[in-house]
C-alpha positions, -999 to +999 in steps of 0.1 A: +347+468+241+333+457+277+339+477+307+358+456+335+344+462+368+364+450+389+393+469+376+375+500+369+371+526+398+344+556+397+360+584+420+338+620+423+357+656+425+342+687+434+311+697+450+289+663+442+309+643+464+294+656+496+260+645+476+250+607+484+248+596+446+240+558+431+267+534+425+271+531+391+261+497+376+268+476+346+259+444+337+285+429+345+285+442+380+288+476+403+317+500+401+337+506+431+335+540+444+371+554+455+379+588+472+417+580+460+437+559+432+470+555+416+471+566+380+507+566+359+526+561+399+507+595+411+480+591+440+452+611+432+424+625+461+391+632+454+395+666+474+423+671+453+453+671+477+488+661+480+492+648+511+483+606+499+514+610+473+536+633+491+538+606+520+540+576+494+572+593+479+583+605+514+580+566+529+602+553+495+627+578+499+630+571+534+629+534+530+662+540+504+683+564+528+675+538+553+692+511+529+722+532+519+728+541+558+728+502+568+754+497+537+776+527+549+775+510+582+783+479+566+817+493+557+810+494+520+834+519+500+822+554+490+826+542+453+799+514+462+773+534+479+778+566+454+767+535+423+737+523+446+725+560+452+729+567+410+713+535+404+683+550+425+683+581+408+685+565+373+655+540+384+636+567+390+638+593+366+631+563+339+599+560+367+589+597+362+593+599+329+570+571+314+539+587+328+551+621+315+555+609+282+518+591+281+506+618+296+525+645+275+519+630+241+516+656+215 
């Protein structure tokens, strides 16, 4: 099995990250060093907070009330917006769930 590097990020928790390490090299080439990523749709930080995926899921909510308030303006019927606003919900726990279940594997 090779190593792609240009789809493989090296990120450093903890104490050594205030330490000014090598890259790490292959190769085939140098790893990119990241101080965040996206694994399974969750936005990791090398220091460990919140704040990167907290505002990712804040600016998508947002972004859907948005939708649903132009459509209610729109003059669409409370039936209509209630199956938009379920198809949401339903979108998303499918979303959630796939990374739980990788992640959660027994």
């Amino acid at each position: 099995m090779q190593v792609n590097s240009s789809k493989t990020k090296e990120m450093i928790i903890g104490p050594l990250a205030k330490i000014n390490l090598p890259l790490l090299t292959t190769p085939i080439g140098t790893i990119e060093r990241v101080s965040s990523f996206k694994l399974l749709g969750v936005h990791i930080e090398s220091s460990l907070s919140w704040s990167t995926h907290v505002n990712s899921i804040l600016k998508k909510a947002t972004s859907r009330l948005y939708f649903l308030k132009q459509f209610k303006r729109a003059g669409l019927s409370n039936n209509h917006l209630l199956h938009y606003y379920t198809s949401l919900q339903s979108y998303d726990k499918f979303r959630n769930t796939v990374p739980c279940l990788a992640l959660c594997s027994h």
